[in-house]
DRENDO-1510 file (C-alpha; in Angstrom, 1 decimal, always signed):
<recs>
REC; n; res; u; v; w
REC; 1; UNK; +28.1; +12.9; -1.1 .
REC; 2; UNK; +26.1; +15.4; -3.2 .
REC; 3; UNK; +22.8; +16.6; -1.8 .
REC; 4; UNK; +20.6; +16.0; -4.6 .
REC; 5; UNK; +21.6; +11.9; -3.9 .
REC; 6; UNK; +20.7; +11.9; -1.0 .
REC; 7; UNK; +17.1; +14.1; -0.9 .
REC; 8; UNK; +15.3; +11.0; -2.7 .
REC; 9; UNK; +16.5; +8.9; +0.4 .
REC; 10; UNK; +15.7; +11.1; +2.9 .
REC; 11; UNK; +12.0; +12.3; +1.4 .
REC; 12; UNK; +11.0; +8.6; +1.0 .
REC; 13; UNK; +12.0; +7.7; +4.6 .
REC; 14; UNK; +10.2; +10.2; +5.7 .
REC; 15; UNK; +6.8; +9.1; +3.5 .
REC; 16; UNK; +7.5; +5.7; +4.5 .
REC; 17; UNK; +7.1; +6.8; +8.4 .
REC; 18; UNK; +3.9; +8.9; +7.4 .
REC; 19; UNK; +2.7; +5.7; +5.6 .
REC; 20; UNK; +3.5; +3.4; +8.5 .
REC; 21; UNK; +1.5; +6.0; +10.9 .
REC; 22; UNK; -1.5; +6.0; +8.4 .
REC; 23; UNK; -1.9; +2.4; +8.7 .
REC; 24; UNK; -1.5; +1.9; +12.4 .
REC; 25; UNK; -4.2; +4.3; +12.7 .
REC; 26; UNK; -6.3; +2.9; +10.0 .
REC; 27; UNK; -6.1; -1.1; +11.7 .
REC; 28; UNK; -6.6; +0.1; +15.4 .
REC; 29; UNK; -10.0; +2.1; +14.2 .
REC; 30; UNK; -10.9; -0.3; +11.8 .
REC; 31; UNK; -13.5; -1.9; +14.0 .
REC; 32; UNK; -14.8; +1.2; +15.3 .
REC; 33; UNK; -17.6; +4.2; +14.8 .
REC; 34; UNK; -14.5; +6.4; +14.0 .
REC; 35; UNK; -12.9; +4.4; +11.4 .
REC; 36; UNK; -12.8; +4.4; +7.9 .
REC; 37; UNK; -15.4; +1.7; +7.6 .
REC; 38; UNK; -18.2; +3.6; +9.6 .
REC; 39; UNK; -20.6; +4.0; +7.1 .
REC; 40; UNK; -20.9; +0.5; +6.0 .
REC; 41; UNK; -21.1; -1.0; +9.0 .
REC; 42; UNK; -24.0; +1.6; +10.3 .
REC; 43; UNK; -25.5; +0.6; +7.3 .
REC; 44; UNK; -25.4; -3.3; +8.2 .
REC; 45; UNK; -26.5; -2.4; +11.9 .
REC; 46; UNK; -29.3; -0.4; +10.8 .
REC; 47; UNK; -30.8; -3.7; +8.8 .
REC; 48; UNK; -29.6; -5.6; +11.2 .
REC; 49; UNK; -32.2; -3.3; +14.0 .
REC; 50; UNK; -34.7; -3.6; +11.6 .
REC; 51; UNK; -35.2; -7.4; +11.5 .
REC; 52; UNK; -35.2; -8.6; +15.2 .
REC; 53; UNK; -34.9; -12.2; +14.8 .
REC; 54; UNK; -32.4; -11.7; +12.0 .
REC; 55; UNK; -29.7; -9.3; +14.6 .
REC; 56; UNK; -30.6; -11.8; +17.5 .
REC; 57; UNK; -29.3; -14.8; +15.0 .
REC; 58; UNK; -26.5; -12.9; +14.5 .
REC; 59; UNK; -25.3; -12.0; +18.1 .
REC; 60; UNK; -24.9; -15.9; +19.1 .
REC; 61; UNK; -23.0; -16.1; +15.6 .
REC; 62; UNK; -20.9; -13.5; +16.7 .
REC; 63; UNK; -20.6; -14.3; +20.6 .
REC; 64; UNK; -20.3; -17.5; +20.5 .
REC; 65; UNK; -16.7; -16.9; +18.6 .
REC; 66; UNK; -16.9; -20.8; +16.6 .
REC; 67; UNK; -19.3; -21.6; +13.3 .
REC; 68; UNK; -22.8; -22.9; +14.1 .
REC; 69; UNK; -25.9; -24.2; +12.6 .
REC; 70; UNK; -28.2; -21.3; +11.9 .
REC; 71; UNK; -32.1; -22.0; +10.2 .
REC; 72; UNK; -31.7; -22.4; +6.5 .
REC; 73; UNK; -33.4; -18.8; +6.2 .
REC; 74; UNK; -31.7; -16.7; +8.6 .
REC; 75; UNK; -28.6; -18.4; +6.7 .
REC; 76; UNK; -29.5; -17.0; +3.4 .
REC; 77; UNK; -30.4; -13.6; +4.2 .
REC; 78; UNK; -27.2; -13.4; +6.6 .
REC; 79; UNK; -25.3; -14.8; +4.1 .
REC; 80; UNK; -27.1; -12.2; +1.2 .
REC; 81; UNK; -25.8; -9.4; +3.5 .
REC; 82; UNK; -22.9; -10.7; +3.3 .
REC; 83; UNK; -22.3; -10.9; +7.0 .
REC; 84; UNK; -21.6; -14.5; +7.3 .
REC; 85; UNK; -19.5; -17.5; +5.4 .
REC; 86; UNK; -21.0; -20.8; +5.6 .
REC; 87; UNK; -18.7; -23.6; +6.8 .
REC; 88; UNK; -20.8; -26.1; +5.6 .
REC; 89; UNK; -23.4; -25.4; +3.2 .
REC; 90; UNK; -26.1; -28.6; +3.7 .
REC; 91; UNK; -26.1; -28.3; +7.2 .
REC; 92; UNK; -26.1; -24.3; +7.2 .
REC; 93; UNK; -23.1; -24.1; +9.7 .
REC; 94; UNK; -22.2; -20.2; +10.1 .
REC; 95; UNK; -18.9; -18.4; +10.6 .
REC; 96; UNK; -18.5; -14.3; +11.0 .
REC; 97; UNK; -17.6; -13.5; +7.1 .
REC; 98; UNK; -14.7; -11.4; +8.6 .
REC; 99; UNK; -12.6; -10.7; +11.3 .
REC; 100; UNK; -14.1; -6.5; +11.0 .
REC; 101; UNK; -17.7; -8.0; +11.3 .
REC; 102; UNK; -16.7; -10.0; +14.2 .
REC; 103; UNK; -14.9; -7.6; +16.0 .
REC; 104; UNK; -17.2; -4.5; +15.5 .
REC; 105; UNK; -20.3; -6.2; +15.9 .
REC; 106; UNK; -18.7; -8.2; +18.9 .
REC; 107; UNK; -18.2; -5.1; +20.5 .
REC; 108; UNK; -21.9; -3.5; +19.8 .
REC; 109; UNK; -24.2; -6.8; +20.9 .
REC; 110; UNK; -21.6; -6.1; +24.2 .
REC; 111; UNK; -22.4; -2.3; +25.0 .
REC; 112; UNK; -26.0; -3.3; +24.8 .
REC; 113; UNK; -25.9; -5.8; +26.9 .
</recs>
């Protein structure tokens, strides 16, 4: 078989590999001060530091892993951060908005605990 066949091949295995690496990386540091989201979710913790009621809300939302009622306000400004999904909107029952806000911020309420 000619070289020049098999080169394409060969070259994209190779990049495929790299690739798979990239993202391994990328998922297990996801949720952490050295991953890719760092900025944005330094950002969210510095609000979050600012407003004490507001990050004490969200620890239990956080910690205590299942949706909960929250007070109607807490909900909206959570929810205008975008740091929460409401399960049920009348009764202002509060989920994590995503499994990255739930992990990282799991993990920082924990370390200052």
């Amino acid at each position: 078989m000619p070289t020049w066949w098999i080169r394409p091949f060969f070259t994209s295995s190779i990049k495929k590999k790299e690739t798979d690496k990239v993202l391994k990386r990328i998922t297990e540091t996801a949720c952490t001060q050295i991953g890719i989201y760092t900025n944005h979710l330094l950002q969210i913790t510095t609000a979050l530091e600012s407003c004490a009621e507001l990050k004490s809300q969200f620890k239990q939302i956080v910690t205590v892993n299942e949706a909960m009622p929250i007070a109607a306000v807490d909900a909206f400004k959570l929810y205008s951060m975008g740091l929460i999904r409401l399960i049920d909107a009348s009764e202002n029952v509060a989920a994590p908005r995503c499994h990255l806000y739930q992990r990282y911020f799991y993990n920082y309420f924990k370390r200052q605990s």
